[in-house]
Residue frames as a rotation matrix with the C-alpha (Angstrom) as fourth column:
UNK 1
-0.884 -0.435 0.170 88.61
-0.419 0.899 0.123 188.22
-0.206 0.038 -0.978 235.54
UNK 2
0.058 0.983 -0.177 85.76
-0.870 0.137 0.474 186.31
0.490 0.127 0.863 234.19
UNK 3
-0.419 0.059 0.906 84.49
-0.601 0.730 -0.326 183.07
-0.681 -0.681 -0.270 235.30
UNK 4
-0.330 -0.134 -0.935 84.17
-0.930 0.218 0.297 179.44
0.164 0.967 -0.196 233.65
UNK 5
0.070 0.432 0.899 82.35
-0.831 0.524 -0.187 176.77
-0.552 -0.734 0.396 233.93
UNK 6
-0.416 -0.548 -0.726 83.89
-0.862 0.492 0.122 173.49
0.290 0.676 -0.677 232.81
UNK 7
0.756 0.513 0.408 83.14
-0.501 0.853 -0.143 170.01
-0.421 -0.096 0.902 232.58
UNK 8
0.053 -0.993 0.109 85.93
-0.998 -0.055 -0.019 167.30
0.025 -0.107 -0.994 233.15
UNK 9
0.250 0.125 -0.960 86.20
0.244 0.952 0.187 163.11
0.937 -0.281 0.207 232.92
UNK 10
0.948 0.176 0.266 86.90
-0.263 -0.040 0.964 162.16
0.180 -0.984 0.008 236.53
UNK 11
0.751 -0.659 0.033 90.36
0.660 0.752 0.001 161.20
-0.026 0.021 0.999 235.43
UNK 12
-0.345 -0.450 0.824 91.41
0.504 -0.829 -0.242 164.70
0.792 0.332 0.512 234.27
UNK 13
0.566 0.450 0.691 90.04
-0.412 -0.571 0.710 166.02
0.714 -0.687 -0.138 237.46
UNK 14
0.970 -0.099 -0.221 91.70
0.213 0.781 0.587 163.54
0.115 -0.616 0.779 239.45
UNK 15
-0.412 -0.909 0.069 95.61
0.909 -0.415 -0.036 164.56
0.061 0.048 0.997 237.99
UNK 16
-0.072 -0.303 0.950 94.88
0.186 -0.940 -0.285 167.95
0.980 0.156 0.124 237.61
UNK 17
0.957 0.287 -0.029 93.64
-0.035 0.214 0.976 167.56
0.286 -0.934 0.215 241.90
UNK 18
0.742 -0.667 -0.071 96.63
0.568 0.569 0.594 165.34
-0.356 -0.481 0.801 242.64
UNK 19
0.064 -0.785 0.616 99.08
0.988 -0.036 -0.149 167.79
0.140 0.618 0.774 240.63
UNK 20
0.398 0.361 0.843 97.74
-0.040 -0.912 0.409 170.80
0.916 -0.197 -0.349 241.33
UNK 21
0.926 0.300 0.232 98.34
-0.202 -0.127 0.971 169.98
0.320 -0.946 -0.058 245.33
UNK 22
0.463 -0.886 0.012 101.92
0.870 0.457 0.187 168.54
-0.171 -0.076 0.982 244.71
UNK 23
-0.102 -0.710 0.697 102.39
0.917 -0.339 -0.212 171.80
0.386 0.617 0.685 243.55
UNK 24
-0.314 0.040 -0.948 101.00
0.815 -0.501 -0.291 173.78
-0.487 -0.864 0.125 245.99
UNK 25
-0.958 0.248 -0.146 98.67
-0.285 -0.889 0.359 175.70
-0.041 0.386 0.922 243.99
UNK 26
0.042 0.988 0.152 94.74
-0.533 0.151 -0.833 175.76
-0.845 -0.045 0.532 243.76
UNK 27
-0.236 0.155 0.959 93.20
0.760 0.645 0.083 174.06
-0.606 0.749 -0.270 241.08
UNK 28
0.896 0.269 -0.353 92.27
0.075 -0.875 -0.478 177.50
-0.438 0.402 -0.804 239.24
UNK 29
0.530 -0.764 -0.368 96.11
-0.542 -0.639 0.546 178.30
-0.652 -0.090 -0.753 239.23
UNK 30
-0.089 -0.483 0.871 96.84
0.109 0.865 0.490 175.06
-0.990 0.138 -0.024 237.61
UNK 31
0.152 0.451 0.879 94.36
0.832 0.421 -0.360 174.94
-0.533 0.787 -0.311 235.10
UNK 32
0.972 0.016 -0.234 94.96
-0.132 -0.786 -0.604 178.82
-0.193 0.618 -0.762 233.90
UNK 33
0.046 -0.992 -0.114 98.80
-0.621 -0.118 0.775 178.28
-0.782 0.035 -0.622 234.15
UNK 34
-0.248 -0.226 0.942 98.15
0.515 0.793 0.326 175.03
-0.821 0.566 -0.081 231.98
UNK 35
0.487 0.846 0.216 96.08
0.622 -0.163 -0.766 177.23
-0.613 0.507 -0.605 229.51
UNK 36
0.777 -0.433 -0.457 98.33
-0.483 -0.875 0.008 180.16
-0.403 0.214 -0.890 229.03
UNK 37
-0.160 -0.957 0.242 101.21
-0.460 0.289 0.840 177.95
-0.874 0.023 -0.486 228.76
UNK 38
-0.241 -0.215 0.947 99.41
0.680 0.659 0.322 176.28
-0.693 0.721 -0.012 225.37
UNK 39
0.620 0.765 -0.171 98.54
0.580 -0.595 -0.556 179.50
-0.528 0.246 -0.813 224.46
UNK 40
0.279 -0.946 -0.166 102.27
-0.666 -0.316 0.676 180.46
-0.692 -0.078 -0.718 224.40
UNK 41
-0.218 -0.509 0.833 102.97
-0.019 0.856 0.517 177.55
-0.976 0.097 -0.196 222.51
UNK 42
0.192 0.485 0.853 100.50
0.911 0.236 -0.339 177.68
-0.366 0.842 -0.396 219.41
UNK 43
0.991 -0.032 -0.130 101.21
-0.115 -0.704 -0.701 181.75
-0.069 0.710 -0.701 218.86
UNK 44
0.107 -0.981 0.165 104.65
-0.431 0.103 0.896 180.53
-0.896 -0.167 -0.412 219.34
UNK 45
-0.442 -0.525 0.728 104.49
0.300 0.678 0.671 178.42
-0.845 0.515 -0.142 216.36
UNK 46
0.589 0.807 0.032 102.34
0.690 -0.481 -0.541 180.82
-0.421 0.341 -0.840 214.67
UNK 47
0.750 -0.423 -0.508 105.04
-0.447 -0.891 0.082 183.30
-0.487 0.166 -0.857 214.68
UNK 48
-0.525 -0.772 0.358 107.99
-0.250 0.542 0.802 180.87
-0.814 0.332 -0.477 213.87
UNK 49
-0.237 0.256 0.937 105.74
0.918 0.376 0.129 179.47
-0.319 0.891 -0.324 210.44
UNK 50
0.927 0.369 -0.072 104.90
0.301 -0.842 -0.448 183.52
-0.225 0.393 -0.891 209.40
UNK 51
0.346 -0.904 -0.250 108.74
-0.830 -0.419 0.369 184.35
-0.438 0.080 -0.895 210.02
UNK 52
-0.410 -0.497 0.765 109.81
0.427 0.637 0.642 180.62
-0.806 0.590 -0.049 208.02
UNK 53
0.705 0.626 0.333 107.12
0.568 -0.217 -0.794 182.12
-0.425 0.749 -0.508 205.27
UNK 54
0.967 -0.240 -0.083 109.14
-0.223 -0.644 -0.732 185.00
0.122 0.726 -0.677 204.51
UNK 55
0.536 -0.727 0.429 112.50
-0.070 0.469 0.881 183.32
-0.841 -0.502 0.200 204.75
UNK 56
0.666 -0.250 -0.703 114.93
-0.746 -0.209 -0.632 183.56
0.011 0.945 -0.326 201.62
UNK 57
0.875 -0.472 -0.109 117.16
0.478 0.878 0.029 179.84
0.082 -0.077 0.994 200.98
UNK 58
0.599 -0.487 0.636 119.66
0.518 -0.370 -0.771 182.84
0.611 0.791 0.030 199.67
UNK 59
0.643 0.183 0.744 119.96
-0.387 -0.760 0.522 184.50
0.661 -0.624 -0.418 202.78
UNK 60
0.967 0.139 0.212 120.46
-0.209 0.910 0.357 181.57
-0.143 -0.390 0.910 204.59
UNK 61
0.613 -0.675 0.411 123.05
0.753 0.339 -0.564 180.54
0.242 0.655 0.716 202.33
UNK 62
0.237 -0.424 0.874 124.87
0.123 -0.879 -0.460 183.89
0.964 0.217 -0.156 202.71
UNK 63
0.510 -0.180 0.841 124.94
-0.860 -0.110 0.498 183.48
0.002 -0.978 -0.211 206.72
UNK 64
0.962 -0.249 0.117 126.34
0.208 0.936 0.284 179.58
-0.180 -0.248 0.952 206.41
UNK 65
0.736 -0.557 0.385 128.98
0.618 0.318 -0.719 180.78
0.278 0.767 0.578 204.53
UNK 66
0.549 -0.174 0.818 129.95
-0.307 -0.952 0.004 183.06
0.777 -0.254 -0.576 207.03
UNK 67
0.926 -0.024 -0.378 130.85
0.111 0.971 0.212 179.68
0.362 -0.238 0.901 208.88
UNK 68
0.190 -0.925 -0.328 134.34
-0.981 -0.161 -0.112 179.21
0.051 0.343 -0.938 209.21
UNK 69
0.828 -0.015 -0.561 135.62
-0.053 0.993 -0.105 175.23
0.559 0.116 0.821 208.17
UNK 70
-0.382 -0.697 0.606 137.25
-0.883 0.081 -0.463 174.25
0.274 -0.712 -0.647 210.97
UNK 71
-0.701 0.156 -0.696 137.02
0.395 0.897 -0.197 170.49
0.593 -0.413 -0.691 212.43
UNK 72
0.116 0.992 -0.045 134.43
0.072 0.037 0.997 169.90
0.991 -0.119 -0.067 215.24
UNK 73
-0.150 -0.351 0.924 134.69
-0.980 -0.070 -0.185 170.09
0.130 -0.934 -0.333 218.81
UNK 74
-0.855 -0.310 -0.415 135.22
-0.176 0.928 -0.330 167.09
0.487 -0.209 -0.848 220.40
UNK 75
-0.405 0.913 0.047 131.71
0.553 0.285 -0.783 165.28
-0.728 -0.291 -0.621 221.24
UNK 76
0.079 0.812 -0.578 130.15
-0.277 -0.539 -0.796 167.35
-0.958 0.223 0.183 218.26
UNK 77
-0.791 -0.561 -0.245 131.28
-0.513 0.390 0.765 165.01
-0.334 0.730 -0.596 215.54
UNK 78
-0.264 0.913 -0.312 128.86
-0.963 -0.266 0.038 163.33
-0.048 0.311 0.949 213.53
């Protein structure tokens, strides 16, 4: 595990304090949980815009049409 030395406004110290303790976790736990969790997020959308790259409209098309036309469920009208 390595170690980090950070520098915070006193406001962002203050919620991450007051949030951190509501949650019954150190501040460490917070701030790595917060980290990982935007880490997750950006190769998340990394992967989802590489896998839209190679996407084919044709394909697509070729699964809609597998569809079947039938009315909507009720509440899923437009």
């Amino acid at each position: 595990m390595s170690a980090l030395s950070l520098r915070l406004p006193d406001s962002i110290h203050k919620h991450i304090k007051e949030i951190a303790n509501k949650e019954g976790v150190s501040i460490n736990q917070f701030i790595s949980s917060a980290v990982a969790e935007k880490i997750s997020a950006i190769l998340t959308e990394d992967y989802l815009g590489r896998r839209a790259r190679r996407a084919k409209k044709a394909d697509f098309r070729k699964i809609l049409d597998k569809i079947p036309d039938r009315k909507p469920l009720h509440g899923d009208e437009l």
